[in-house]
C-alpha positions as CSV (number, residue, x, y, z in Angstrom):
1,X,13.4,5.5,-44.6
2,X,10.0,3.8,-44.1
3,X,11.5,0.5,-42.5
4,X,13.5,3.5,-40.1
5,X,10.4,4.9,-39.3
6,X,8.8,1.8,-38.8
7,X,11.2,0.7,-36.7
8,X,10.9,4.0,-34.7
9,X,7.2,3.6,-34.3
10,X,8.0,-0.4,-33.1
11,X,10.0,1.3,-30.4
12,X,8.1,3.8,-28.9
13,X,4.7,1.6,-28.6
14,X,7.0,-0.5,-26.8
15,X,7.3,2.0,-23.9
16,X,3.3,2.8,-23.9
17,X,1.5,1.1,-21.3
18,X,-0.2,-1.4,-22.5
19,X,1.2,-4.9,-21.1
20,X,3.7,-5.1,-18.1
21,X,5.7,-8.4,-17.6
22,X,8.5,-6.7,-15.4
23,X,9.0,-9.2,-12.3
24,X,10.6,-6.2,-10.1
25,X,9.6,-3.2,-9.8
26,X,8.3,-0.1,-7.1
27,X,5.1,1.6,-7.2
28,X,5.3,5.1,-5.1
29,X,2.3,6.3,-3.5
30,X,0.9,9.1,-1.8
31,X,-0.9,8.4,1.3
32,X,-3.5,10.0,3.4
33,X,-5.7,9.2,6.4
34,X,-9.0,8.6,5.3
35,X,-11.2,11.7,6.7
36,X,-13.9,10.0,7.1
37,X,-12.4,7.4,10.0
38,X,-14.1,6.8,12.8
39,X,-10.9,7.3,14.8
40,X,-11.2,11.1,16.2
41,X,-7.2,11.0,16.3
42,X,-6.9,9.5,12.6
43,X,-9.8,12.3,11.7
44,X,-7.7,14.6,12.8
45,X,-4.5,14.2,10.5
46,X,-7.1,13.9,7.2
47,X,-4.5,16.4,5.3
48,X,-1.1,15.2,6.7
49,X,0.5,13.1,3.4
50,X,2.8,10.4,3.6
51,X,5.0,8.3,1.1
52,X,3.9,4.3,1.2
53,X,6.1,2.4,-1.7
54,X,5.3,-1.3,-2.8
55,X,8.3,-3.2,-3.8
56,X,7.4,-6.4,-5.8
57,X,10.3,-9.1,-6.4
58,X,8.8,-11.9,-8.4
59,X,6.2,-13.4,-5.8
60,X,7.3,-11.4,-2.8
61,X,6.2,-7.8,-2.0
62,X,7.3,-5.3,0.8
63,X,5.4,-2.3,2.1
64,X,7.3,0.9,3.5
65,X,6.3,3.9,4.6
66,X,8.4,7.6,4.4
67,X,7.7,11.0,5.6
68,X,6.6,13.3,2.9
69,X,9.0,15.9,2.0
70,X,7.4,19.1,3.4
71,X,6.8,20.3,6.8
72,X,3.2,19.6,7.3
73,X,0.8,20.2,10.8
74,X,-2.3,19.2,12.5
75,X,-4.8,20.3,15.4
76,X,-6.2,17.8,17.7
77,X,-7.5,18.8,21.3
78,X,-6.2,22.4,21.0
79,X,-2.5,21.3,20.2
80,X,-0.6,21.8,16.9
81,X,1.3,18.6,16.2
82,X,3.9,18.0,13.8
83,X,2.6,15.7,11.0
84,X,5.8,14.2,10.0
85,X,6.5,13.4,13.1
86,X,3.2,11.2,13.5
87,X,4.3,9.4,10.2
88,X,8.1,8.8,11.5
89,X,6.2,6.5,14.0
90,X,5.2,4.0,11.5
91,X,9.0,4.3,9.4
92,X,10.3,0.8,10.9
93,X,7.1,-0.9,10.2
94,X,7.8,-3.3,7.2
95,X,4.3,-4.8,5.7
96,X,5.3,-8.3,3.4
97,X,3.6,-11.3,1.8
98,X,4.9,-14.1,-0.8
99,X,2.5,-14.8,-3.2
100,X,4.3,-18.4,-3.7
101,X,4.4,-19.3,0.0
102,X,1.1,-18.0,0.7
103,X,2.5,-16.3,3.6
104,X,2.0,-12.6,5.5
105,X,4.5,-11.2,8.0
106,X,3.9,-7.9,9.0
107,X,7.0,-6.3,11.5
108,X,5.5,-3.7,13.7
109,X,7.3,-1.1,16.1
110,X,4.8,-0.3,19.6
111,X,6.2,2.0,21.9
112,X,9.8,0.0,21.5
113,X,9.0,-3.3,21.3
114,X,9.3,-5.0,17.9
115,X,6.2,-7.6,16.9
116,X,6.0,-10.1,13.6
117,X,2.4,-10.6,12.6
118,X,2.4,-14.0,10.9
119,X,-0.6,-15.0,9.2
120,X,-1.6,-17.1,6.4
121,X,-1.7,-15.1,3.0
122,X,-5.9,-14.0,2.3
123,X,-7.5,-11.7,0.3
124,X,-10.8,-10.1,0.5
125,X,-13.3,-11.2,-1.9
126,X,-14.0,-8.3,-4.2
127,X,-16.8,-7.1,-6.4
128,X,-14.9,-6.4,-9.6
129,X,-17.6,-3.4,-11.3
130,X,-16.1,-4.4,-15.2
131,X,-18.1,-1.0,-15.9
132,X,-16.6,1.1,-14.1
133,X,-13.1,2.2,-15.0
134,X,-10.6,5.4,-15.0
135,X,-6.8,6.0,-16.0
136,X,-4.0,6.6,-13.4
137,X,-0.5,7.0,-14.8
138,X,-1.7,6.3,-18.8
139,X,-3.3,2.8,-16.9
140,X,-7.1,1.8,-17.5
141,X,-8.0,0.8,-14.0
142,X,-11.2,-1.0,-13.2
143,X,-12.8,-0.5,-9.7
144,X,-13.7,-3.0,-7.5
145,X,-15.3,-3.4,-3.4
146,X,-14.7,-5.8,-1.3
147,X,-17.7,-7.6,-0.1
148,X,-17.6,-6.1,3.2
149,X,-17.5,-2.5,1.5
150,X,-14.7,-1.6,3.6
151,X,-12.3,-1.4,1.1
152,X,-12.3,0.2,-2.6
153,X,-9.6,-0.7,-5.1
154,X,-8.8,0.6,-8.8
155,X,-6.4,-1.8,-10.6
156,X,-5.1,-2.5,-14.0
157,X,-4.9,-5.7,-15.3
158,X,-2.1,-4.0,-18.0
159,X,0.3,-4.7,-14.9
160,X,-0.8,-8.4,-13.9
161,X,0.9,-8.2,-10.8
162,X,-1.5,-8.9,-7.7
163,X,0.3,-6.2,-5.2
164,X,0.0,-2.5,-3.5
165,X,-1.3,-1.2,-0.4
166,X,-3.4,-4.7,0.5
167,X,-2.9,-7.8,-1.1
168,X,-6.2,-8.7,-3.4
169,X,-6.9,-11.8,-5.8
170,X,-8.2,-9.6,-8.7
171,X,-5.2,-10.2,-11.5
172,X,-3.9,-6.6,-11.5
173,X,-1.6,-4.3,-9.8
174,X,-3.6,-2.0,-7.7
175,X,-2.3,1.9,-7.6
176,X,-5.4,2.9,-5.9
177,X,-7.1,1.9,-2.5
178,X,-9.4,3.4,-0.4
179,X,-9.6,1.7,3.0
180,X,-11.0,2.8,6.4
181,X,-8.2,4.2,7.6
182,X,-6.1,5.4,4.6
183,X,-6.2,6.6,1.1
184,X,-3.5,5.7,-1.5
185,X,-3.2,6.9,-5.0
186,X,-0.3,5.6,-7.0
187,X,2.2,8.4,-8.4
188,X,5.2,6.7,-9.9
189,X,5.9,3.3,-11.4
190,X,9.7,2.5,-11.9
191,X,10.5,-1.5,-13.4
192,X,13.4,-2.0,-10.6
193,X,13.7,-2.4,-6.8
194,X,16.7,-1.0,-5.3
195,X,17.2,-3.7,-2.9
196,X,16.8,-7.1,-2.1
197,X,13.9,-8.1,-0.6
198,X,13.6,-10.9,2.5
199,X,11.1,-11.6,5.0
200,X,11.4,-9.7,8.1
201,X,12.9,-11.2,11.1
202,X,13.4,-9.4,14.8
203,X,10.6,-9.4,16.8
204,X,7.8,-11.2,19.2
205,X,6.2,-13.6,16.7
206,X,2.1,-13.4,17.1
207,X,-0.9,-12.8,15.1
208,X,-2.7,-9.8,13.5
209,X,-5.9,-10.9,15.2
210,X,-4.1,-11.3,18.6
211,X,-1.9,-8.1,18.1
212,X,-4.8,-6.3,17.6
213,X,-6.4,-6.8,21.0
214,X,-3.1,-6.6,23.0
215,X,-3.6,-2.8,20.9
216,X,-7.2,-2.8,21.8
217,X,-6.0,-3.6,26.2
218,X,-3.6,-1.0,26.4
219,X,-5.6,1.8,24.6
220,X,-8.1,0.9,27.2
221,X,-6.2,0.8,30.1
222,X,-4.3,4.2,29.3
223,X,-7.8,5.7,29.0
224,X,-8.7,4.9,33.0
């Protein structure tokens, strides 16, 4: 009886989180625009939710995006829009980097036309505050800021897997990130990816740098 319940005991503080190995697996977050953007637009949609989901297959890692499952509105200039269908705009957009390879590709969807972002693989340099942690999902997570203080990060080094919402050198998984743009705060953690993942192909090859100011023109000229 004791080596049974010995044995029992080996067993279930094998499930507690304490050490992940897993090479696969999909982190499921919930994402939200960031109310305090400077974008009037982005502002606006502060309580409109969204699905983002990390896939990591040994060194590669993809980034999807999926509407939440409720219907969900927002004002901006008088009109009520539909929330979901603000997020369906983004549901082709695949974000991707191999950690071996050193290499980014992000595929974006603008008005139609498919772009690949291509760009070496970077991370911000972050400010890891070793004092400063909190649990998400039975994880200890420490916190850490990027040296420009745009973005905030809690990650667990229980998971050493360096992937979620932004790619950052800090030795853990991340399941939360504030950015300047978006808030995302990891909800489920399943050890498996339920398909396989490549690097996208199928569009205009370019930069992020470049494909930002081709953004930054048309915004522009549409406001004339």
């Amino acid at each position: 009886m004791k080596r049974l319940l010995l044995s029992l005991a080996s067993l279930l503080m094998a499930t507690m989180p304490l050490m992940v190995s897993a090479q696969k697996l999909t982190v499921e977050y919930e994402s939200k625009i960031n109310a305090n953007s400077r974008h009037a637009l982005i502002a606006a949609m502060a309580n409109v939710k969204a699905v983002y989901i990390t896939y990591v297959d040994g060194p590669q890692v993809e980034g999807r995006v999926q509407t939440a499952k409720e219907p969900q509105t927002f004002t901006f200039m008088g009109q009520t829009i539909d929330g979901n269908d603000m997020v369906k705009t983004q549901l082709q957009n695949i974000t991707y980097f191999n950690r071996d390879t050193k290499k980014s590709v992000n595929k974006v969807d603008l008005m139609g036309k498919k772009y690949l972002l291509v760009d070496p693989l970077k991370s911000d340099t972050f400010d890891v505050k070793t004092n400063e942690k909190k649990e998400i999902l039975g994880y200890e997570c420490t916190k850490a800021v990027s040296k420009d203080g745009k973005n905030t990060i809690w990650f667990t080094k229980h998971i050493p897997i360096e992937a979620g919402p932004l790619y950052a050198n800090v030795g853990g998984l991340i399941l939360e990130a504030e950015m300047p743009d978006n808030v995302f705060v990891a909800k489920k953690i399943t050890m498996d990816v339920d398909h396989a993942i490549t690097e996208p192909t199928g569009g205009e090859q370019t930069t992020e740098k470049a494909f930002k100011e081709m953004v930054k023109k048309l915004v522009d000229r549409m406001r004339r």
